[in-house]
mmCIF file of the N, C-alpha and C atoms, coordinates in Angstrom:
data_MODEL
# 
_entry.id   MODEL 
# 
loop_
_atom_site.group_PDB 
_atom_site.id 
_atom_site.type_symbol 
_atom_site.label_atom_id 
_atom_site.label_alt_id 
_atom_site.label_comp_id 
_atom_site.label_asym_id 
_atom_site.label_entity_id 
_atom_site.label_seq_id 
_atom_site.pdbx_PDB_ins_code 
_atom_site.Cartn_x 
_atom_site.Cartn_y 
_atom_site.Cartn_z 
_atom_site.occupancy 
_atom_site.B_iso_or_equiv 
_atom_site.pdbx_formal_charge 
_atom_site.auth_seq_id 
_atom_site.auth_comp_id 
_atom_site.auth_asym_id 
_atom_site.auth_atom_id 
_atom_site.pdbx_PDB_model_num 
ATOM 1   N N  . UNK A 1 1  ? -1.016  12.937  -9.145  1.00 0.00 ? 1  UNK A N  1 
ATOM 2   C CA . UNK A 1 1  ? -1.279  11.680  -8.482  1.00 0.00 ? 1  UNK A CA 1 
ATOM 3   C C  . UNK A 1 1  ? -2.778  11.395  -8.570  1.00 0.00 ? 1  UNK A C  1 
ATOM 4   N N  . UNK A 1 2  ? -2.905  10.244  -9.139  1.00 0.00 ? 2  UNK A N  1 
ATOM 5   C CA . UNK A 1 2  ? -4.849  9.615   -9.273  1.00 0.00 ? 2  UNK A CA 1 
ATOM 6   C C  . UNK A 1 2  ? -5.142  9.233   -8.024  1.00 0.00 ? 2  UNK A C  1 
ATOM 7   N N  . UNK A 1 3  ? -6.236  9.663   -7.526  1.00 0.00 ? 3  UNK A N  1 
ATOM 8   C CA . UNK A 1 3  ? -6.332  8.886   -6.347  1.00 0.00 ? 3  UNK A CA 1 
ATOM 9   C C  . UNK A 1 3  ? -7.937  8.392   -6.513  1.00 0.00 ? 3  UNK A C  1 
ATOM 10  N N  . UNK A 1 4  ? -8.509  8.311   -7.245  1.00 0.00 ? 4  UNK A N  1 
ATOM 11  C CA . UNK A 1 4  ? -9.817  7.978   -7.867  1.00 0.00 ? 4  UNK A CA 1 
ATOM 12  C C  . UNK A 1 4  ? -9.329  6.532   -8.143  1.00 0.00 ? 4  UNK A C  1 
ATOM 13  N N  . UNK A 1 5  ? -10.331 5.782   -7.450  1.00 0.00 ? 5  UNK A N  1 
ATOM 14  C CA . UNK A 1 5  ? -10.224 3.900   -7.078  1.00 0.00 ? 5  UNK A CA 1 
ATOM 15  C C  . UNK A 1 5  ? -10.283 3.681   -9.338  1.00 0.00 ? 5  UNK A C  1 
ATOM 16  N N  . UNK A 1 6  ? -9.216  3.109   -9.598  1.00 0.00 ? 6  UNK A N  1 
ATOM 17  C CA . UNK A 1 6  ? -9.142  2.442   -11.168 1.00 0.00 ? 6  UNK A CA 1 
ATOM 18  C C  . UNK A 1 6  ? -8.718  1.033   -11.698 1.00 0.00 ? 6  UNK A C  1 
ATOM 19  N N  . UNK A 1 7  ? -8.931  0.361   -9.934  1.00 0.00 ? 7  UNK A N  1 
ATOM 20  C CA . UNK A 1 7  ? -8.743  -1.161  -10.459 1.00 0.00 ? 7  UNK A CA 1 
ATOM 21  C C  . UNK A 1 7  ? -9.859  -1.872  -10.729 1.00 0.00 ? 7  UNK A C  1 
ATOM 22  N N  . UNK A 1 8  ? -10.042 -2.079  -11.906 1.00 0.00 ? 8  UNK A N  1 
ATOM 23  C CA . UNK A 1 8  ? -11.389 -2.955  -12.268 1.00 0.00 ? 8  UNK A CA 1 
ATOM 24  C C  . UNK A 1 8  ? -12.329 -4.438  -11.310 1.00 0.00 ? 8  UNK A C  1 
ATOM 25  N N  . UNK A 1 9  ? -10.906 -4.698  -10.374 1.00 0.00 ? 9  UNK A N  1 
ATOM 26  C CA . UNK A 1 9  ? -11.949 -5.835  -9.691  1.00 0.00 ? 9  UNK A CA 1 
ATOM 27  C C  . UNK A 1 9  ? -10.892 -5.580  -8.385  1.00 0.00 ? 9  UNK A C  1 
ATOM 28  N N  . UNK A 1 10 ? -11.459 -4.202  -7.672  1.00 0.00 ? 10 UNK A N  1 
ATOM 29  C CA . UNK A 1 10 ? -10.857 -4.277  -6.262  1.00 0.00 ? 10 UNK A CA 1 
ATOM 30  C C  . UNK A 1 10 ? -10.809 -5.469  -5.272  1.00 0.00 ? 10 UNK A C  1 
ATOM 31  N N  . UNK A 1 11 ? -11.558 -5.984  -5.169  1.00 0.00 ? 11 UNK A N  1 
ATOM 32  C CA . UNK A 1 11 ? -11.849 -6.969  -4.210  1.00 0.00 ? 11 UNK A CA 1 
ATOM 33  C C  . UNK A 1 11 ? -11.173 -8.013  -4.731  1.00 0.00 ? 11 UNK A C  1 
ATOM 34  N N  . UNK A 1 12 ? -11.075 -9.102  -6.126  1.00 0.00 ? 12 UNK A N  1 
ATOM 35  C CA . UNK A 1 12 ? -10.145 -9.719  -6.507  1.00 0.00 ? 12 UNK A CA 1 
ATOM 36  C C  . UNK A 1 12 ? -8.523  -9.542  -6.185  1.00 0.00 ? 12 UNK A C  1 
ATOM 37  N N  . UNK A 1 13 ? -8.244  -8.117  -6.498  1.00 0.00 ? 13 UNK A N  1 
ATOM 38  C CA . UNK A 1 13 ? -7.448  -7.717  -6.207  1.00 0.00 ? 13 UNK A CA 1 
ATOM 39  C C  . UNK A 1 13 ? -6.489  -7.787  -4.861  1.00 0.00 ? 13 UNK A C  1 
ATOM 40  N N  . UNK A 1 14 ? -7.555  -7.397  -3.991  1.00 0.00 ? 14 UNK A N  1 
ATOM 41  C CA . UNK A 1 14 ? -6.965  -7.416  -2.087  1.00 0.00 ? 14 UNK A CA 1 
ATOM 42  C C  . UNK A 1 14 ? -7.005  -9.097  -2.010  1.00 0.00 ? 14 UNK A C  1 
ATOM 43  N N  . UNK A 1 15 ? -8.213  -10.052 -2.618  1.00 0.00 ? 15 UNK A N  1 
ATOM 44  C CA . UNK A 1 15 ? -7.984  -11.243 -2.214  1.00 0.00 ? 15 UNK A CA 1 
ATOM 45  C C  . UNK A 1 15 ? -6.666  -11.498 -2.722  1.00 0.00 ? 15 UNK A C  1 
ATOM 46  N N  . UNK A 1 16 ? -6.218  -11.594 -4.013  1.00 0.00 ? 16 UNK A N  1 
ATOM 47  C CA . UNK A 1 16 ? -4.637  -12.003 -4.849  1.00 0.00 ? 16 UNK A CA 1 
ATOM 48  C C  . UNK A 1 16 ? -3.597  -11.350 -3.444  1.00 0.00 ? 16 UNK A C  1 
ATOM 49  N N  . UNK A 1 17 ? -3.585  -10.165 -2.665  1.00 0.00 ? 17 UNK A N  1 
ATOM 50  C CA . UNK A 1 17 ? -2.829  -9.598  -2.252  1.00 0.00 ? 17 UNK A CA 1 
ATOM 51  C C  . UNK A 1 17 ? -2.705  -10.485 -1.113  1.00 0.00 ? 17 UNK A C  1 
ATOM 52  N N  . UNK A 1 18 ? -3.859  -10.687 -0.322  1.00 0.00 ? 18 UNK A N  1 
ATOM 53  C CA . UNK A 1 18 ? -4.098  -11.566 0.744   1.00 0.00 ? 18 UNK A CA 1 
ATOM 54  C C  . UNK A 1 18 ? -3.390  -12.618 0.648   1.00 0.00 ? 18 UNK A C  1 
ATOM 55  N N  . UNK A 1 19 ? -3.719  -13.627 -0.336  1.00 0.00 ? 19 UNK A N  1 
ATOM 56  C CA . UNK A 1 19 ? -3.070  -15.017 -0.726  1.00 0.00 ? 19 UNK A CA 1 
ATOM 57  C C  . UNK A 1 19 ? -1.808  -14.903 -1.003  1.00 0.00 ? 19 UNK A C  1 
ATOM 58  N N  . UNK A 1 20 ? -1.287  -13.614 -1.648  1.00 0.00 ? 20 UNK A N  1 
ATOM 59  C CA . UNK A 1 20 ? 0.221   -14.061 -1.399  1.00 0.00 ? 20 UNK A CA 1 
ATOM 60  C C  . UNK A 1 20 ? 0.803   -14.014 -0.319  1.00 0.00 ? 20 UNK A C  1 
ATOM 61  N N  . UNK A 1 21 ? 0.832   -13.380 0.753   1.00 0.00 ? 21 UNK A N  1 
ATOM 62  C CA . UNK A 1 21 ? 0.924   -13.224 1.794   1.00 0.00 ? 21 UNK A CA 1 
ATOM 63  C C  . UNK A 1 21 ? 0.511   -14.448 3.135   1.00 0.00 ? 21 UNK A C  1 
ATOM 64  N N  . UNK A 1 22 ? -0.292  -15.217 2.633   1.00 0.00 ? 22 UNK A N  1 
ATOM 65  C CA . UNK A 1 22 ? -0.719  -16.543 3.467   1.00 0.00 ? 22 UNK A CA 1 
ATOM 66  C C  . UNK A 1 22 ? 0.227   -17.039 3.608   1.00 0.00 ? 22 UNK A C  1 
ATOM 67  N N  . UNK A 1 23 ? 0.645   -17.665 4.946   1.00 0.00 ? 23 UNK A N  1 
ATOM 68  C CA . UNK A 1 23 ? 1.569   -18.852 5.257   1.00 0.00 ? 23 UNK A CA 1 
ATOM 69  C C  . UNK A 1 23 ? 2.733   -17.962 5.214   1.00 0.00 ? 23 UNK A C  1 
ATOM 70  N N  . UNK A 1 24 ? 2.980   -16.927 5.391   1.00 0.00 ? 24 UNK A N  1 
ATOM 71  C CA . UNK A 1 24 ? 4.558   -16.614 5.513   1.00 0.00 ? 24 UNK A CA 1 
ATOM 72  C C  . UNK A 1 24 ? 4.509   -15.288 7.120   1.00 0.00 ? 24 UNK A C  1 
ATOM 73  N N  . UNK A 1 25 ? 5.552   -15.270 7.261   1.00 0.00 ? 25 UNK A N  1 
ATOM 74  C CA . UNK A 1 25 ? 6.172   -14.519 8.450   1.00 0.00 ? 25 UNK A CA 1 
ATOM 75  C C  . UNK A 1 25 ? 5.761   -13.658 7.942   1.00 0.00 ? 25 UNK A C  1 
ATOM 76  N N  . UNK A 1 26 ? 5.621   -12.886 9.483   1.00 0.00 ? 26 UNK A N  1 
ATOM 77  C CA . UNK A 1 26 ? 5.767   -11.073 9.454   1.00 0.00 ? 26 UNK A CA 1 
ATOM 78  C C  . UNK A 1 26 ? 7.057   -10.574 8.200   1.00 0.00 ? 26 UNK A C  1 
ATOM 79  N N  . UNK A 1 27 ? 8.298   -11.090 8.326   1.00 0.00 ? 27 UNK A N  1 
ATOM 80  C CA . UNK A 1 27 ? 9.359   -10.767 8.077   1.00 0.00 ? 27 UNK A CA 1 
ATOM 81  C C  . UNK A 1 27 ? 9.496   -11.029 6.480   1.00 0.00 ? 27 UNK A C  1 
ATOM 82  N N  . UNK A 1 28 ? 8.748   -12.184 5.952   1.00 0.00 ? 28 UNK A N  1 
ATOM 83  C CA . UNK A 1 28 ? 8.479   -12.620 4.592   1.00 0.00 ? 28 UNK A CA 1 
ATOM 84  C C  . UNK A 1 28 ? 7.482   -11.456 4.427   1.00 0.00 ? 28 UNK A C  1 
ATOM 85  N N  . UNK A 1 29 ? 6.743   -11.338 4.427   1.00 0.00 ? 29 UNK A N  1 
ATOM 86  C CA . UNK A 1 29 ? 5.433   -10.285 4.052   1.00 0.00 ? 29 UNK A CA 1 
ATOM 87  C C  . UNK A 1 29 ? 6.129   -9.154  3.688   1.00 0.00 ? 29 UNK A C  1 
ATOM 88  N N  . UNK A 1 30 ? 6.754   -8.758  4.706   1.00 0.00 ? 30 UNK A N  1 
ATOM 89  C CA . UNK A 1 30 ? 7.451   -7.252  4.814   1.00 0.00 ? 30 UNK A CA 1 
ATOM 90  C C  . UNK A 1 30 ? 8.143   -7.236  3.140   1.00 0.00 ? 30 UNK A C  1 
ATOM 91  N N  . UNK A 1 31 ? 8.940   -8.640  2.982   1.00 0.00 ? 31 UNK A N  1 
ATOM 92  C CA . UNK A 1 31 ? 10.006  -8.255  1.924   1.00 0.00 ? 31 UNK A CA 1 
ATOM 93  C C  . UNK A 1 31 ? 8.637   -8.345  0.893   1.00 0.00 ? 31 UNK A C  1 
ATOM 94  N N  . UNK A 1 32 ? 7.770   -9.056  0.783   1.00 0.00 ? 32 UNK A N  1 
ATOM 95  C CA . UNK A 1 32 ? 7.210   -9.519  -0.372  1.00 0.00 ? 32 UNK A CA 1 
ATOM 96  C C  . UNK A 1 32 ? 6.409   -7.960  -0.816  1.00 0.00 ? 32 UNK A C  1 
ATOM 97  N N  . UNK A 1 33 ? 6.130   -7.384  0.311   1.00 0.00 ? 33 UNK A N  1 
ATOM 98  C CA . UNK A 1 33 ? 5.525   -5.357  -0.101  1.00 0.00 ? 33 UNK A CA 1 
ATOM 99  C C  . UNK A 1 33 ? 6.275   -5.066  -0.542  1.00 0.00 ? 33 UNK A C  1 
ATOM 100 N N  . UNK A 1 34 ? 8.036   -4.804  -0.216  1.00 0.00 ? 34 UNK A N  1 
ATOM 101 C CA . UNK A 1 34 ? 8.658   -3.961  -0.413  1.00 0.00 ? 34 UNK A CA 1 
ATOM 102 C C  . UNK A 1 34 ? 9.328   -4.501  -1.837  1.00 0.00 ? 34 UNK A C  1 
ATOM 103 N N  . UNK A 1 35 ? 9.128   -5.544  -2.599  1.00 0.00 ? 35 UNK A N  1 
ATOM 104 C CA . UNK A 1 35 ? 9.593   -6.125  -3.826  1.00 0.00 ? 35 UNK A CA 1 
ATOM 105 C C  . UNK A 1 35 ? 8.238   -5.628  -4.825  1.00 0.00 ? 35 UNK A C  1 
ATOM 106 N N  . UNK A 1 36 ? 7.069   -5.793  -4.018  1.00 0.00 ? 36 UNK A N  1 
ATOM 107 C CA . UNK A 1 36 ? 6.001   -5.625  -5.119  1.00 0.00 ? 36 UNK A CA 1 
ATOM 108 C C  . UNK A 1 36 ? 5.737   -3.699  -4.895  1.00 0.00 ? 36 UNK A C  1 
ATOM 109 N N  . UNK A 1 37 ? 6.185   -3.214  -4.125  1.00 0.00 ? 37 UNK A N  1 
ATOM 110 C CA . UNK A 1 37 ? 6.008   -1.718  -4.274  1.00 0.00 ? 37 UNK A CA 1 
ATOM 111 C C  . UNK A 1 37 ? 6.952   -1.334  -5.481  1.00 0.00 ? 37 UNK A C  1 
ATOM 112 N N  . UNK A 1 38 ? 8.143   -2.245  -5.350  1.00 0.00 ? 38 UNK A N  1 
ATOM 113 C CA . UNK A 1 38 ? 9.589   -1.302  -6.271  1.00 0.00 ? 38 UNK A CA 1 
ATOM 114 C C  . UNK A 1 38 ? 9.025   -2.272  -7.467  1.00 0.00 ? 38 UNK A C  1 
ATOM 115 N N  . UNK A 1 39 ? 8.145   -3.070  -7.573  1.00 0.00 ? 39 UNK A N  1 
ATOM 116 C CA . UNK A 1 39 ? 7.999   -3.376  -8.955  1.00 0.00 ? 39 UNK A CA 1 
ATOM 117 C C  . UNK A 1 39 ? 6.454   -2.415  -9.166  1.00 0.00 ? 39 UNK A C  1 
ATOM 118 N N  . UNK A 1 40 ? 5.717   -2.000  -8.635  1.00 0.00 ? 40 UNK A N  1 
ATOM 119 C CA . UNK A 1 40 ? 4.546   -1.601  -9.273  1.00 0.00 ? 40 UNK A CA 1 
ATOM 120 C C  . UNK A 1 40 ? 5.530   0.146   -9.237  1.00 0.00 ? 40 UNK A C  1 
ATOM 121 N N  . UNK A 1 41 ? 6.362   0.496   -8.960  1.00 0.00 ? 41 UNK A N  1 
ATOM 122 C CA . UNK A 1 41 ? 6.861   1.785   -8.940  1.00 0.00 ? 41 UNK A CA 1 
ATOM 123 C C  . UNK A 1 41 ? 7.484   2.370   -10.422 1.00 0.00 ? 41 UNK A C  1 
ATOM 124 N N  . UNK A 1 42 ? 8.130   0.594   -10.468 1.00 0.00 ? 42 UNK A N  1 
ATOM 125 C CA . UNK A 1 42 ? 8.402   0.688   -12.182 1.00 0.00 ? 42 UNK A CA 1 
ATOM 126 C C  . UNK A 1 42 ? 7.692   0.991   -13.141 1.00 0.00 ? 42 UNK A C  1 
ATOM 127 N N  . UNK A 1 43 ? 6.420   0.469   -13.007 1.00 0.00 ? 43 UNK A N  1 
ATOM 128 C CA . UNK A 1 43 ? 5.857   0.325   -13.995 1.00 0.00 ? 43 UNK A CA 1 
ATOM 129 C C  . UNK A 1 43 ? 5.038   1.798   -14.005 1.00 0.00 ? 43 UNK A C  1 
ATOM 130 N N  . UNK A 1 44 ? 4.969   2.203   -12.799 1.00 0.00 ? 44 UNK A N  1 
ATOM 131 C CA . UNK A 1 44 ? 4.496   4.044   -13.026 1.00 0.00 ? 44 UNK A CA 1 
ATOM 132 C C  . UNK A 1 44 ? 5.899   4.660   -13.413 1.00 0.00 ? 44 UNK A C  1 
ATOM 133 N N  . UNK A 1 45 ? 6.882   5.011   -13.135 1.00 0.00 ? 45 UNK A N  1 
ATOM 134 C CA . UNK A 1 45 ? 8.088   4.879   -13.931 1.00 0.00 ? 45 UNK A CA 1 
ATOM 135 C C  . UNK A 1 45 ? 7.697   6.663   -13.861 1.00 0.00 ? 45 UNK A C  1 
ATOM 136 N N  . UNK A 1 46 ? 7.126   7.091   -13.301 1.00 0.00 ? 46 UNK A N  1 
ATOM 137 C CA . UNK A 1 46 ? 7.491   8.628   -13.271 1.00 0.00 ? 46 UNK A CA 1 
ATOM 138 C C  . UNK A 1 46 ? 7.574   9.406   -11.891 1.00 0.00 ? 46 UNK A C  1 
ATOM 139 N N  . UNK A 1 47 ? 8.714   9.785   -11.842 1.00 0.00 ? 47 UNK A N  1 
ATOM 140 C CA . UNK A 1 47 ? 9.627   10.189  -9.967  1.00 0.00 ? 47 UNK A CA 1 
ATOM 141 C C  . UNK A 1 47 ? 8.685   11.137  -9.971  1.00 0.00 ? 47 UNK A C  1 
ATOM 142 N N  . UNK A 1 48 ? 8.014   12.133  -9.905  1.00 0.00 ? 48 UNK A N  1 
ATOM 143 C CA . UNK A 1 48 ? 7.256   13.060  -9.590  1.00 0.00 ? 48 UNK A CA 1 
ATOM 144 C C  . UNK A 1 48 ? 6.115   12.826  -9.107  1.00 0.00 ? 48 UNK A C  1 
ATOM 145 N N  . UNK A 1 49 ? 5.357   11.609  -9.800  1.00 0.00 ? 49 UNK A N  1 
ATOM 146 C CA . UNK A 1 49 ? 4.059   10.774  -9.160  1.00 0.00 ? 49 UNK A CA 1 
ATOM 147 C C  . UNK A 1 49 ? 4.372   10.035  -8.150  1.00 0.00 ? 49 UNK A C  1 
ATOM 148 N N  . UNK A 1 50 ? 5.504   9.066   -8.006  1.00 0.00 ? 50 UNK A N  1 
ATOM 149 C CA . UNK A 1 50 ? 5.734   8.182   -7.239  1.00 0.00 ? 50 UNK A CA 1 
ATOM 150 C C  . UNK A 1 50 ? 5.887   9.201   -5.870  1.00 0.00 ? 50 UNK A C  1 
ATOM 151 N N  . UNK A 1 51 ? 6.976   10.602  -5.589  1.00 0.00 ? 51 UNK A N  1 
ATOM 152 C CA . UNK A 1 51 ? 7.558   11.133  -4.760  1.00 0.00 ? 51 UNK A CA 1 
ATOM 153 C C  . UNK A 1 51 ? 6.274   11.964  -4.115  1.00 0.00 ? 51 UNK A C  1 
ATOM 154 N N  . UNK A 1 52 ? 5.399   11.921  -4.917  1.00 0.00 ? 52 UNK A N  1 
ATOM 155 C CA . UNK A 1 52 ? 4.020   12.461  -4.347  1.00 0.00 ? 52 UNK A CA 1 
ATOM 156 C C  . UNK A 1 52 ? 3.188   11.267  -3.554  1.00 0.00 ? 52 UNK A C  1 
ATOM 157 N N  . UNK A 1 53 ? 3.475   10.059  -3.833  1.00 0.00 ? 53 UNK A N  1 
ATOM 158 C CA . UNK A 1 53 ? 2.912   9.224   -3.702  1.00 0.00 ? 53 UNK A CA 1 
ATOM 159 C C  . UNK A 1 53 ? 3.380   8.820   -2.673  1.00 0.00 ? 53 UNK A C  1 
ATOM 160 N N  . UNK A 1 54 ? 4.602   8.824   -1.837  1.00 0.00 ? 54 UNK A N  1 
ATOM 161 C CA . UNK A 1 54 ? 5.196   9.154   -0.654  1.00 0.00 ? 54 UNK A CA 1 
ATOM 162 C C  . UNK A 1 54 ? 5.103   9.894   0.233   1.00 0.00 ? 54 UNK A C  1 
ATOM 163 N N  . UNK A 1 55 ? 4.853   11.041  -0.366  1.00 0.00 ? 55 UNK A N  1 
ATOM 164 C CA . UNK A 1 55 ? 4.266   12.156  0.512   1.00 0.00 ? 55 UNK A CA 1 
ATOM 165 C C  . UNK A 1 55 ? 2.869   12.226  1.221   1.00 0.00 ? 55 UNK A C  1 
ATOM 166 N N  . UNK A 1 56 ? 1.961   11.114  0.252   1.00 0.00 ? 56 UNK A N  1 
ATOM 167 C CA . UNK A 1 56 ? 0.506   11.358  0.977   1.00 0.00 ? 56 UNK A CA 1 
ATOM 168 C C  . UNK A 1 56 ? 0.809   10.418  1.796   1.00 0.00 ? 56 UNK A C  1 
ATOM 169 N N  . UNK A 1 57 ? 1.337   8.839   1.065   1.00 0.00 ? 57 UNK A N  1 
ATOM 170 C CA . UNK A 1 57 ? 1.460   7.412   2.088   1.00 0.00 ? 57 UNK A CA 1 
ATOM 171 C C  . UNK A 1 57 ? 2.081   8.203   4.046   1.00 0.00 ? 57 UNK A C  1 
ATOM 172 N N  . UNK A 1 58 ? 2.642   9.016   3.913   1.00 0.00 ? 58 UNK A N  1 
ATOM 173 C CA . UNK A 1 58 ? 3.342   9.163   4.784   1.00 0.00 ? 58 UNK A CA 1 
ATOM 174 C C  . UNK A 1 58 ? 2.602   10.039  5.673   1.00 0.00 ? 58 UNK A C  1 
ATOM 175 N N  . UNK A 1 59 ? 1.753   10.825  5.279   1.00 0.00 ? 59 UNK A N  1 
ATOM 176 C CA . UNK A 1 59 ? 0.670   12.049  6.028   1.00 0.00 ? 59 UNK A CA 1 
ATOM 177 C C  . UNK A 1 59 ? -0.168  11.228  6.172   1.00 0.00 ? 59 UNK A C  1 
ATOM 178 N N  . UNK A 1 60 ? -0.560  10.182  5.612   1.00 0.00 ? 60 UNK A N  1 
ATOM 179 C CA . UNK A 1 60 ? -1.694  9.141   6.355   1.00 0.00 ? 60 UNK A CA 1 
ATOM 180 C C  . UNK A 1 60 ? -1.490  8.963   7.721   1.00 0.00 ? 60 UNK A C  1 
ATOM 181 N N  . UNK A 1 61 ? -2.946  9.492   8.722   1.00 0.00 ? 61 UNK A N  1 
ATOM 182 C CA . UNK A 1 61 ? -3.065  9.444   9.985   1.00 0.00 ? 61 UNK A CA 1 
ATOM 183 C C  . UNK A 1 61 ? -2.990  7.491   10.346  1.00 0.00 ? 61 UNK A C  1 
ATOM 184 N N  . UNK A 1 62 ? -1.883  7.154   11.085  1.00 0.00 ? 62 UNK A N  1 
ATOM 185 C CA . UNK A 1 62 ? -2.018  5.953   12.127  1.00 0.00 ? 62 UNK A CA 1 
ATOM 186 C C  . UNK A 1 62 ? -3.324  5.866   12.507  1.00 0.00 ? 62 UNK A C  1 
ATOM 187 N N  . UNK A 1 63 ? -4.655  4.899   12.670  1.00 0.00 ? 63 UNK A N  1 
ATOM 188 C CA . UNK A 1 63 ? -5.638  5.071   13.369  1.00 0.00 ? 63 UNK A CA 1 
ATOM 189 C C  . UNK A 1 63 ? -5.052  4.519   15.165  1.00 0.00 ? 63 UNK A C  1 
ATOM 190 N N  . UNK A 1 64 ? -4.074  3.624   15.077  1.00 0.00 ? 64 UNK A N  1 
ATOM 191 C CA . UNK A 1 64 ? -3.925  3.183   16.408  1.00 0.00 ? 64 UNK A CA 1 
ATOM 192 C C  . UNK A 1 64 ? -2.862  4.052   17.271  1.00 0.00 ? 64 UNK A C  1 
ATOM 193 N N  . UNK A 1 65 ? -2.320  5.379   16.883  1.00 0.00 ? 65 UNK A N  1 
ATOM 194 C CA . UNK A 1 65 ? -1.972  6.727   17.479  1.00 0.00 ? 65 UNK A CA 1 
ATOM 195 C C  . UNK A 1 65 ? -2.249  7.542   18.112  1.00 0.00 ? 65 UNK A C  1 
ATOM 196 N N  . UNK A 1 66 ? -3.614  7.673   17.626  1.00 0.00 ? 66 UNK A N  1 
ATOM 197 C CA . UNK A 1 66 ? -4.475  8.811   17.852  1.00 0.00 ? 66 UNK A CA 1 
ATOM 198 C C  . UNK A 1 66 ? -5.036  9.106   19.283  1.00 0.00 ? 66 UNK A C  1 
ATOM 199 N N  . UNK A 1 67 ? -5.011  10.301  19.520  1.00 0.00 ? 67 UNK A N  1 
ATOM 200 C CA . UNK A 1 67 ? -5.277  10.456  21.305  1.00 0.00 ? 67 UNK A CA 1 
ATOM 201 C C  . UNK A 1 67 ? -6.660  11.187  21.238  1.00 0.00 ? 67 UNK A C  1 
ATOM 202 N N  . UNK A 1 68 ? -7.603  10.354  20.556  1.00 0.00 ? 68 UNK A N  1 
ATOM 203 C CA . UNK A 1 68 ? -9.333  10.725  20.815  1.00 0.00 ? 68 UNK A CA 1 
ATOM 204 C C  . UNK A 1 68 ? -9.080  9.495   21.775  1.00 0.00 ? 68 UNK A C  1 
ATOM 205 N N  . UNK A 1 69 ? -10.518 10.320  22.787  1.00 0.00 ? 69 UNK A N  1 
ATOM 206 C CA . UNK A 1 69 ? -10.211 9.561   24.134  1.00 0.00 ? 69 UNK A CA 1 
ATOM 207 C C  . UNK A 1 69 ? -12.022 9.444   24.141  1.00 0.00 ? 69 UNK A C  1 
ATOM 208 N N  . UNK A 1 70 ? -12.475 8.165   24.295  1.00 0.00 ? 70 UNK A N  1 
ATOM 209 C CA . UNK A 1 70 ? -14.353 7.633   24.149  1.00 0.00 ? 70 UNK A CA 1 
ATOM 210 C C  . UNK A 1 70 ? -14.825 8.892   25.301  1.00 0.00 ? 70 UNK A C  1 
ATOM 211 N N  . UNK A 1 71 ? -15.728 9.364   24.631  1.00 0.00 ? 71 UNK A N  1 
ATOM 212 C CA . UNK A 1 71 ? -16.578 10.257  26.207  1.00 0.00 ? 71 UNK A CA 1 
ATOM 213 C C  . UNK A 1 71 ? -16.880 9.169   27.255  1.00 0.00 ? 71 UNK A C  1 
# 
């Protein structure tokens, strides 16, 4: 699994992500990730990267979970 940043114009990028997402529901958004995950999944097209790629998405700490408490 790469985890070294390899999109040539990150920030273009999150804006395109942003804009599709404008003007639609929580509930639209949701489907519009879960259509563009199973299409960018294709195109990595190898179960061993992807199933790793699940495994970290999923060990990612919640920041709004967490029981650090301000001194």
């Amino acid at each position: 699994m790469i985890t070294e940043p390899r999109i040539p114009d990150p920030d273009g990028f999150y804006a395109a992500l942003l804009a599709a997402h404008e003007g639609r529901t929580e509930s639209q958004s949701a489907d519009l990730n879960a259509r563009l995950m199973l299409l960018l999944a294709n195109q990595c097209a190898d179960q061993d990267v992807l199933l790793a790629c699940i495994r970290a998405a999923a060990e990612e700490e919640d920041p709004t979970t967490t029981n650090d408490k301000a001194p």
